[in-house]
Residue, then its C-alpha position, 0 to 999 in steps of 0.5 A: x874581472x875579464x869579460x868573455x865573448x859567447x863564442x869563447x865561454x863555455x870553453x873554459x874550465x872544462x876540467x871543473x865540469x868533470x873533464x867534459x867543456x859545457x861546450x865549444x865553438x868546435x863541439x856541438x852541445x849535443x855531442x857534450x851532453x851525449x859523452x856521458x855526462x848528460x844527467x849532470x846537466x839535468x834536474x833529477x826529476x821526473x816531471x821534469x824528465x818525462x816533460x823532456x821527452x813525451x813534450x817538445x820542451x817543458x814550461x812552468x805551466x806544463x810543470x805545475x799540471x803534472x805536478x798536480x796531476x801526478x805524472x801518471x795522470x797527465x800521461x793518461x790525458x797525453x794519451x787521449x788526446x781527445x780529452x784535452x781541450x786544444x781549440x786554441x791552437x786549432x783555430x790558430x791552425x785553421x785560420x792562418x793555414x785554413x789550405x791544410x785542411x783542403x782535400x785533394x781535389x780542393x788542392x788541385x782547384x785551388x793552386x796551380x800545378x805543382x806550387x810549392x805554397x800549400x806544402x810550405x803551409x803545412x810546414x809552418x803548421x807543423x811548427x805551429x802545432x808542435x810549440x802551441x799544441x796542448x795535446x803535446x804528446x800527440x804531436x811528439x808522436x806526429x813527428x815520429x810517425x811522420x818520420x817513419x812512413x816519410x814522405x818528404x815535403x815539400x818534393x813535386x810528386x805530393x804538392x797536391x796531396x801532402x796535407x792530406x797524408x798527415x790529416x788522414x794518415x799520420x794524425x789519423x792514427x798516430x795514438x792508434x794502431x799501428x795496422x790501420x796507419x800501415x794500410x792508410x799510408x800504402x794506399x794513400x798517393x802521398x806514398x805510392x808516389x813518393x816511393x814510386x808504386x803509382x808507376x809500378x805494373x806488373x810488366x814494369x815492376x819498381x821496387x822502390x815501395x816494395x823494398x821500403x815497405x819491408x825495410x823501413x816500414x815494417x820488418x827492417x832491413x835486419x828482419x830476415x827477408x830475401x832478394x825473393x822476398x823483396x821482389x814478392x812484396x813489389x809484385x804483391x804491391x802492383x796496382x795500388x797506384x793513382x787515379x791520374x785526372x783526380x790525384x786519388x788512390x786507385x786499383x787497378x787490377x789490369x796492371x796487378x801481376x797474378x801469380x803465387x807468392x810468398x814473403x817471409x812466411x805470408x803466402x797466397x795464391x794471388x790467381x787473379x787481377x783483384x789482388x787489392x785483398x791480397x795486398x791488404x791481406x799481406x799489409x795486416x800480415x807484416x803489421x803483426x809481424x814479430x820482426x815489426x814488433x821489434x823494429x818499431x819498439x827499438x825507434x820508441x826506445x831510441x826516441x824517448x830513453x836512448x841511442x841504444x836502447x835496453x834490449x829487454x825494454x825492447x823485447x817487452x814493448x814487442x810483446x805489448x805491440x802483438x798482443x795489443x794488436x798493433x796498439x800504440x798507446x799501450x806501448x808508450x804507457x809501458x816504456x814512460x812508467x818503465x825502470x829503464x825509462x826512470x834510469x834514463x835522465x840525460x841520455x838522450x839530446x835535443x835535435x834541432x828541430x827540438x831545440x828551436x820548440x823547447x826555446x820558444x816554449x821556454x821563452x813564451x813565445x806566441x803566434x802572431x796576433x794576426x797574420x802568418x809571417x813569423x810563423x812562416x819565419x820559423x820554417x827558415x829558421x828551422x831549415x838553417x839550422x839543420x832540420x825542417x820539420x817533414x823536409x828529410x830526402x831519403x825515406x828513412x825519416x830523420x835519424x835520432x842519435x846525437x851523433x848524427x847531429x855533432x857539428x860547429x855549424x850546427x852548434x853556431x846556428x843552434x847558438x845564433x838562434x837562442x840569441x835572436x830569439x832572446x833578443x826578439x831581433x827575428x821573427x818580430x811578428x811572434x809575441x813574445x813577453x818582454x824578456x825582463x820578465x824572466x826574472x822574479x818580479x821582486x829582483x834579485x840582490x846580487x848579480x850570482x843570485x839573478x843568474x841562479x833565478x835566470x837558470x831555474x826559469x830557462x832549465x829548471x836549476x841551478x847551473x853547477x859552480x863553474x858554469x855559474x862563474x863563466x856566466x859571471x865572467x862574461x858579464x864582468x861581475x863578481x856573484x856578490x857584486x849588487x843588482x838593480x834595476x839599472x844594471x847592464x845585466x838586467x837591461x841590454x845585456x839580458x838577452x845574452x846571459x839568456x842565450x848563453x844558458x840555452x847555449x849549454x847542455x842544460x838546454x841541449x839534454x832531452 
């Protein structure tokens, strides 16, 4: 039998997979997976489903909780956090990146001028987090809200205050309201700095935060505002800025322009230079906007059903938002128990960033036992293939739609890292289980019957026929040719049948 090359197996007997190749050096995963065929890729299984997409990738323990705790059960813990014993992974946190916890003043005491070193902390913190957490829907939440109020680190401006944005801003709030999160970002100096405010006066008005404000933040850019309206929204925003000896948020009234102005319906006398009310006043205003409403249940249904979202799940998650007044647990209730959310499987896939989570969650990976190092390794990893978590330059936040991520350099460097990490080439300093022990114990007879075991552990079934045979193919072997302990399959050749399994869709679906 011929053997096959990675590079070259998923390539085969596309017309067997319904027309559509697992994938192809030429074709990213997440494009296959988003072509229409994605849910021929994944377990019908609910668990499994709500698994993909309110965690950063299932494992055979998080499986057998919600299992037993029904799905509705599990989601309710998911959404009170604070109920769930996570101090593991917080000592983790707390004593391998003790400085992300550091306040702006300690930061500015404890690094020099504009150091990069605390925002890279955080950066791996962030991975740390996201794989190791227990409060999984918590940090999937992290990320999306970290996204939509973006403040790209690492960047100069917030080398001193970025720890502190996703400590009081985004983890603060970011099971809460919606309102209080708005507030705390436009009055925080990760954002006035990011997008300028801190520099805009009434003499000097920039729009940069005025704009985003309404364009990103809140209404969207489909939201029926005017050139007038922007202009308004940077004037009513003048002042809130930063205290320049100790890096703070600061008013400062004598730089607030006076003057009446109106927004989209907000309107106020402004007669003064103590416009900090009125901002405030017009941030709970857009908050509570229907524009709003609509704008941020279209991001949750695009990040947890699909790329286009159901416009009546939308409609009714709005309504859940204004009257809920601005909550964001109940809309996550509502969508995740949802028909349209149930009908979904296989219509949304994996980023890069989600990629990296679900593969080191699947193949049991842990922190280092003492130090930082491969922890800090995860960040390259994550640059190279496309998407460091917080890293995003533009303030749009990463974008989540397969087409933006469909690339041959993306599929190989996604592919690349499956099989370093299978192999435990890199980082070495992570723990991990030795890979054998992904397989049954008592070993299976035969070398189809080990990859049917091998497909149930790494993406929960089986994997269809033709993709069972290229597997096969790749190892030379026939399905019912015996197994043992002694086989190349079981020994070094292990970690490539691994990578060839996450190398699919059957890994990429989200």
């Amino acid at each position: 039998m011929t053997t096959l090359t990675r590079r070259r197996l998923f390539g085969i007997a596309a017309a067997g997979a319904g027309g559509l190749a697992v994938t192809s050096a030429t074709g990213s995963p997440a494009a296959a997976a988003a072509a229409g065929s994605g849910a021929d890729f994944v377990p019908a299984n609910l668990n499994l489903h709500l698994l993909r997409r309110a965690t950063f990738g299932p494992t055979p323990t998080v499986l057998s909780a919600i299992t037993t705790q029904g799905r509705r059960a599990w989601l309710e813990r998911q959404l009170a956090p604070e109920t769930i014993d996570d101090s593991t992974c917080d000592q983790l946190v707390k004593g391998r990146f003790p400085r992300v916890n550091w306040t702006i003043p300690q930061a500015r005491d404890g690094l020099e001028p504009f150091s990069w070193d605390l925002m890279y902390d955080l950066t791996a913190a962030t991975i740390a987090r996201a794989t190791w957490s227990k409060r999984q829907l918590f940090e999937v939440m992290v990320d999306f809200w970290s996204n939509h109020l973006n403040v790209t680190n690492p960047s100069d401006r917030v080398w001193d205050n970025r720890q502190d944005y996703d400590r009081q801003v985004i983890r603060t709030h970011a099971l809460g309201r919606f309102e209080d999160m708005l507030i705390a970002s436009a009055t925080h100096p990760a954002m006035l700095l990011y997008l300028n405010n801190a520099d805009s006066t009434k003499d000097n008005p920039n729009e940069n935060y005025g704009r985003e404000l309404l364009e990103l933040h809140t209404v969207s850019v489909d939201g029926g505002y005017n050139e007038e309206d922007m202009r308004n929204s940077t004037l009513v925003m003048t002042g809130f800025g930063v205290n320049w000896n100790q890096g703070t948020f600061h008013y400062s009234g004598r730089e607030h322009y006076r003057g009446p102005v109106t927004i989209m319906g907000f309107t106020d006398p402004n007669p003064d230079a103590d416009g900090y009310g009125v901002g405030i006043r017009y941030l709970r205003y857009l908050a509570n906007h229907r524009s709003t409403a609509q704008h941020i249940a279209y991001k949750l249904c695009q990040r947890f059903v699909s790329d286009a979202p159901d416009p009546v799940l939308v409609d009714q998650l709005a309504s859940t938002y204004l009257s809920g007044g601005t909550a964001i647990a109940p809309m996550l209730r509502q969508l995740f128990l949802s028909v349209e959310f149930s009908a979904s499987v296989g219509q949304k896939v994996r980023r890069p960033f989600e990629d990296l989570l679900a593969t080191l969650r699947i193949l049991s990976y842990g922190a280092d036992r003492k130090g930082r190092h491969g922890m800090q390794s995860l960040v390259w990893i994550a640059d190279s293939i496309g998407q460091q978590p917080l890293a995003w330059s533009p303030p749009d936040g990463y974008p989540d739609v397969a087409a933006d991520w469909q690339s041959a350099g993306g599929t190989l460097g996604r592919w690349n890292t499956h099989l370093s990490l299978a192999a435990h080439w890199w980082p070495k300093e992570l723990t991990q289980p030795e890979v054998r022990t992904l397989l049954p114990s008592r070993l299976p007879k035969t070398h189809g019957a080990m990859v049917d075991a091998l497909a149930e552990r790494l993406v929960f079934r089986t994997l269809a026929p033709i993709h069972k045979q290229a597997v096969l193919s790749f190892l030379g072997r026939a399905s019912s040719d015996p197994l043992s302990s002694d086989s190349e399959a079981v020994r070094w050749r292990l970690p490539y049948v691994v990578a060839l399994i996450l190398d699919s869709p059957y890994h990429a679906v989200r």
